[in-house]
N, C-alpha and C positions, 0 to 999 in steps of 0.2 A: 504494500500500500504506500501511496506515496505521498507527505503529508506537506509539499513544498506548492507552499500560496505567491501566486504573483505579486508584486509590492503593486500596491497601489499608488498614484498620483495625487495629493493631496486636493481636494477640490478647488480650492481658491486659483489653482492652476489649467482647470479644465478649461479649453474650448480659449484658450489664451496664449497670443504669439510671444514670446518672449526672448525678448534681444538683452545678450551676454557678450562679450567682447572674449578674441581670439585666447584658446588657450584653458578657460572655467570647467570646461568639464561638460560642456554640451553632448559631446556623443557621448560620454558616458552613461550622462543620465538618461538620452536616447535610447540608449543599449537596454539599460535596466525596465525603464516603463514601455510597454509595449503599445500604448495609446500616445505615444511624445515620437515627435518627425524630427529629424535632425536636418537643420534648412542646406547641409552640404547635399544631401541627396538629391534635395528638390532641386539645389542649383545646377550639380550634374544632369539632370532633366530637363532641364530651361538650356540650359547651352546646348544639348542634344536636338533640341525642338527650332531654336533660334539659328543654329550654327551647322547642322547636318552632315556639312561636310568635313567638320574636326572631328580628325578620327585618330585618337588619341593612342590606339592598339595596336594600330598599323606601324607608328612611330615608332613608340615605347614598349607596347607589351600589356597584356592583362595589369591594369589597374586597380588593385582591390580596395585605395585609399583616395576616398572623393576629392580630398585637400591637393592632392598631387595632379590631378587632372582639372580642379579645376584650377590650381594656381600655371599649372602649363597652360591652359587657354586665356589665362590672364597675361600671359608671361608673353605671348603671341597676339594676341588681341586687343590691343589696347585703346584701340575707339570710342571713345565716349558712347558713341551712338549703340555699339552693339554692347556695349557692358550696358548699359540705361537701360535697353531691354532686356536683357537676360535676369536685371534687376528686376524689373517693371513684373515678369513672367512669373519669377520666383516668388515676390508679394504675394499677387493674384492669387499662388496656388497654398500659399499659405492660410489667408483669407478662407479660401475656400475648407479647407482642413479644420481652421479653429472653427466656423460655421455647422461643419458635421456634428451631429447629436454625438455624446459620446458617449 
């Protein structure tokens, strides 16, 4: 029998975006609660969506670390115009996320 309960997210955090600067422990606590998105994912998805043609695996190799891929497309893209969007994109889908029932 197995008596290991998932930690819960304390409510005051539910259904809530919350901006931590580089380095706090964001993916960890991402890792832990399984209802909490860690926004390096989303961003990976937004670059994918807005940029199609950076194909980061082709270059480098299986990327298993969001930070490395997207700091390479930072590193290469430095446009205002397409970092705004890929900005703009990532919001949206966060928006959309904190808005799901949880």
């Amino acid at each position: 029998r197995n008596n290991y309960r998932e930690p819960k997210l304390p409510r005051v955090f539910w259904g809530k975006i919350i901006y931590v600067t580089p380095g706090s422990g964001k993916t960890y606590v991402a890792n832990k609660y399984r209802k909490v998105v860690d926004a390096d994912d989303l961003i990976v998805e937004s670059i994918q969506e807005v940029c199609p043609g950076f194909d980061y695996d082709s270059y480098y190799g299986e990327c298993p670390d969001p930070r490395k891929y997207i700091f390479r497309f930072y590193r290469y893209n430095s446009t205002k115009h397409i970092q705004n969007k890929v900005y703009a994109r990532t919001r949206q889908k966060m928006i959309n996320l904190a808005d799901e029932d949880y």
